[in-house]
PASEBA-1860 file (N, C-alpha, C; in nm, 3 decimals):
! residues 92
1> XXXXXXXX> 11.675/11.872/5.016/11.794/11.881/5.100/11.893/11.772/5.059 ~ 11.989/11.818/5.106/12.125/11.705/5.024/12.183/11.636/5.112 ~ 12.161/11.495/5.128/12.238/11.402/5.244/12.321/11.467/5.311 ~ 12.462/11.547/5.230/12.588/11.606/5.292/12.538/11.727/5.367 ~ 12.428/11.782/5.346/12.371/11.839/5.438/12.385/11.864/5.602 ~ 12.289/11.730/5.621/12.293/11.677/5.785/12.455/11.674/5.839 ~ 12.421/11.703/5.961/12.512/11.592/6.062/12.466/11.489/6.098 ~ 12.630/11.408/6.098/12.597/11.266/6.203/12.658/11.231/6.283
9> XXXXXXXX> 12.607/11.147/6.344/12.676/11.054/6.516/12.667/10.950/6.553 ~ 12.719/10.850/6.545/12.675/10.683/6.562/12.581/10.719/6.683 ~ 12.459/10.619/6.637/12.317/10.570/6.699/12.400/10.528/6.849 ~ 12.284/10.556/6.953/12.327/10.535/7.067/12.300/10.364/7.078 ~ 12.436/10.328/7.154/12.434/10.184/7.218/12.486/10.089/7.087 ~ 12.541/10.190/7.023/12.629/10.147/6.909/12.815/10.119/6.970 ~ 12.856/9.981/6.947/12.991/9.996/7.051/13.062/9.972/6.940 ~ 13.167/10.089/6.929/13.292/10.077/6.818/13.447/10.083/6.896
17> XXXXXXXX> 13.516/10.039/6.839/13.676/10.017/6.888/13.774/10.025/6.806 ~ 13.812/10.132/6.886/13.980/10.227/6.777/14.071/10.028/6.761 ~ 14.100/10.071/6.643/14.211/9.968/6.599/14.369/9.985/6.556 ~ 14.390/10.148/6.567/14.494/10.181/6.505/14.423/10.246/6.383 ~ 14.459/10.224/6.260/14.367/10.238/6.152/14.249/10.231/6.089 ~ 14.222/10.148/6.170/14.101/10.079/6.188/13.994/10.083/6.247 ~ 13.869/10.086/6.276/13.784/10.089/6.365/13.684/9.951/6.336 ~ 13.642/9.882/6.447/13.570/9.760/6.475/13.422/9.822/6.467
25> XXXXXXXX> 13.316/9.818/6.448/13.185/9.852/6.467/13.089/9.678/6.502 ~ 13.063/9.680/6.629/12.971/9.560/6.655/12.840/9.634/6.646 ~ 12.781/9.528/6.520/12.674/9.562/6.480/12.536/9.555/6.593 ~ 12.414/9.616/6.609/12.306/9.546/6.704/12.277/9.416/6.675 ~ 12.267/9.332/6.777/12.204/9.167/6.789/12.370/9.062/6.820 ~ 12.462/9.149/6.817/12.570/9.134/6.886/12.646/9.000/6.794 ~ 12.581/9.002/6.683/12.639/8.855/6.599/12.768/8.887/6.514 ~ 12.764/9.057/6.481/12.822/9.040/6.349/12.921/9.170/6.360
33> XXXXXXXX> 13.044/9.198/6.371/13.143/9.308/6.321/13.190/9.392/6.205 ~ 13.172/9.481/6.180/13.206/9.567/6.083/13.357/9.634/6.090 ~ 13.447/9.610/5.973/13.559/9.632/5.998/13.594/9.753/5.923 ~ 13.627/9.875/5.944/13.611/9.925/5.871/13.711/10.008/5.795 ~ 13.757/10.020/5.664/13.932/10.045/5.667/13.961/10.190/5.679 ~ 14.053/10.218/5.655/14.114/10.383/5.715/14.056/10.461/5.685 ~ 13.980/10.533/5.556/13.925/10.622/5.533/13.782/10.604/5.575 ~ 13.701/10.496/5.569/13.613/10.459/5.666/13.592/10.505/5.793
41> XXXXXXXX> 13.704/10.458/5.834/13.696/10.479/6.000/13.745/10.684/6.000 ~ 13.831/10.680/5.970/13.807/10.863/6.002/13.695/10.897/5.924 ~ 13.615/10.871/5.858/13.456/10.956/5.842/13.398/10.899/5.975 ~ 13.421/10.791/6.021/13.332/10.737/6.124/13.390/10.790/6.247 ~ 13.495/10.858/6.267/13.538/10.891/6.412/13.523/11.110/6.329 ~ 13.487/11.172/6.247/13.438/11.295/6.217/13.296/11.262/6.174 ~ 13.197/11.175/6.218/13.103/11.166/6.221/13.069/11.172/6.384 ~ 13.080/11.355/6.432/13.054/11.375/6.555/12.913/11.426/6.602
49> XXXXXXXX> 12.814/11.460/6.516/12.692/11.510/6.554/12.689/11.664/6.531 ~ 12.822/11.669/6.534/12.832/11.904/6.481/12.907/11.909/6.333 ~ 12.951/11.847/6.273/13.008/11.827/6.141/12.927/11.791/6.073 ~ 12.856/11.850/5.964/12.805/11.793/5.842/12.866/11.755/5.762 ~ 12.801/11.641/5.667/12.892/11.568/5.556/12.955/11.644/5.460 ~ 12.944/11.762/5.433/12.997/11.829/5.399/13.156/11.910/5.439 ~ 13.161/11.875/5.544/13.261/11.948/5.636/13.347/11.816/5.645 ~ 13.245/11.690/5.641/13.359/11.610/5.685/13.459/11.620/5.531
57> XXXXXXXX> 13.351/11.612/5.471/13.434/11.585/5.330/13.543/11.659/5.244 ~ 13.494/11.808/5.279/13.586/11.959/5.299/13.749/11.902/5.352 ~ 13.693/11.852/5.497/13.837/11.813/5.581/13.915/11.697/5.518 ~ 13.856/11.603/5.458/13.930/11.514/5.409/14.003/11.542/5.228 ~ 13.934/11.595/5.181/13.982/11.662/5.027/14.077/11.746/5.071 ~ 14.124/11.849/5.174/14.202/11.919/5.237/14.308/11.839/5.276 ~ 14.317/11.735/5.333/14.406/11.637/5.371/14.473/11.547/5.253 ~ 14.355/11.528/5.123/14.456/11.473/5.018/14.389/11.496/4.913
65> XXXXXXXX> 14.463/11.658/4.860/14.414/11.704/4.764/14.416/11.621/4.643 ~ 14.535/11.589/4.618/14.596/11.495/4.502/14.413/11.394/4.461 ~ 14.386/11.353/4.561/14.311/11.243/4.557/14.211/11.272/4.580 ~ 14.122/11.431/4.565/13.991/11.491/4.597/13.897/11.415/4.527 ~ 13.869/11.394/4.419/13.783/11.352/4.369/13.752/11.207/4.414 ~ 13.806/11.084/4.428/13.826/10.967/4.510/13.733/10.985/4.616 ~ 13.826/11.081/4.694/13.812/11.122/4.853/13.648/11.127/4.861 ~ 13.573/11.273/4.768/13.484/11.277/4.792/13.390/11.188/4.781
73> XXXXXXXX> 13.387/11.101/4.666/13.287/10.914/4.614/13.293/10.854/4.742 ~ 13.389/10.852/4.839/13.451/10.769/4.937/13.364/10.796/5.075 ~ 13.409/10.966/5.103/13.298/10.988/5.183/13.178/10.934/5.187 ~ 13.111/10.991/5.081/12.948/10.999/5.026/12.934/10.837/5.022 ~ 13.025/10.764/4.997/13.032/10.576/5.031/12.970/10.565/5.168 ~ 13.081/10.579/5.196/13.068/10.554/5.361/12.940/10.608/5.442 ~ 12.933/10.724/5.426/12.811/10.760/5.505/12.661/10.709/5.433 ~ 12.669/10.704/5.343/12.569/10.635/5.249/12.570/10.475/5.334
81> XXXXXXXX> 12.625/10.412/5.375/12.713/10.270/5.409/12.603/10.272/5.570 ~ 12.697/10.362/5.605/12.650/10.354/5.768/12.492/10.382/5.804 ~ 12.412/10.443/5.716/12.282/10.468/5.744/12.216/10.347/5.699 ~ 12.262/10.287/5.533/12.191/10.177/5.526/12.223/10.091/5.660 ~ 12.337/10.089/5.703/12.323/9.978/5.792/12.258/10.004/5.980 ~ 12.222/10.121/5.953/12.187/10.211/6.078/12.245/10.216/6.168 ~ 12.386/10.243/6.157/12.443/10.262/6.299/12.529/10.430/6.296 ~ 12.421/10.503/6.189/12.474/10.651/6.199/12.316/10.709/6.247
89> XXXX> 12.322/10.835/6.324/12.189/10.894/6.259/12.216/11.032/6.230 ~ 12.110/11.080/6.156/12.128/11.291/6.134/12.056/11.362/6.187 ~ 12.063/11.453/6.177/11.994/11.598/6.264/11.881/11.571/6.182 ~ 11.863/11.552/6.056/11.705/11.560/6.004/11.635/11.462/6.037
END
C-alpha cells in the first residue's frame, strides 16, 4: 500500500493555531512549537481524516499547475514530516 493511500487527521490532543499563513503546531510535552510555512500548513489544515494523500495532493497540483511537480515532493514532505513527528495519524 502507498503512504498517499491513507487518510489523515492530527492525533488527538494535538493543539494547532491558524496564523494567517501559517499554522503553529505545539508539539506533546508542551516544550517545543512547530511553525509551519504555507504549503505546510494547507496539507495540515486538508489533512481532515476523509481526504487521502492523494486527494490532498490532486487538490494542490490543481491549484498550481505551473508548479505540479514541486507541489507534489512538497506534499509527500510534509506528510512524511508530520508522522515522523507524530502529530498526524491514518486510517491504516
Amino acid at each position: 500500500m502507498n503512504l498517499l493511500d491513507s487518510s489523515f487527521r492530527p492525533k488527538d490532543g494535538i493543539e494547532a493555531e491558524d496564523a494567517g499563513d501559517e499554522v503553529l503546531i505545539y508539539l506533546p510535552g508542551g516544550d517545543k512549537t512547530l511553525y509551519l510555512n504555507e504549503t505546510a500548513a494547507i496539507v495540515w489544515r486538508l489533512c481532515d481524516g476523509v481526504r487521502t494523500g492523494h486527494e490532498v495532493m490532486e487538490l494542490l497540483t490543481e491549484a498550481y499547475p505551473d508548479d505540479a511537480q514541486e507541489v507534489r515532493s512538497q506534499v509527500l514532505a510534509a506528510i512524511e514530516d508530520f508522522i515522523a513527528r507524530g502529530i498526524i495519524d491514518s486510517d491504516v
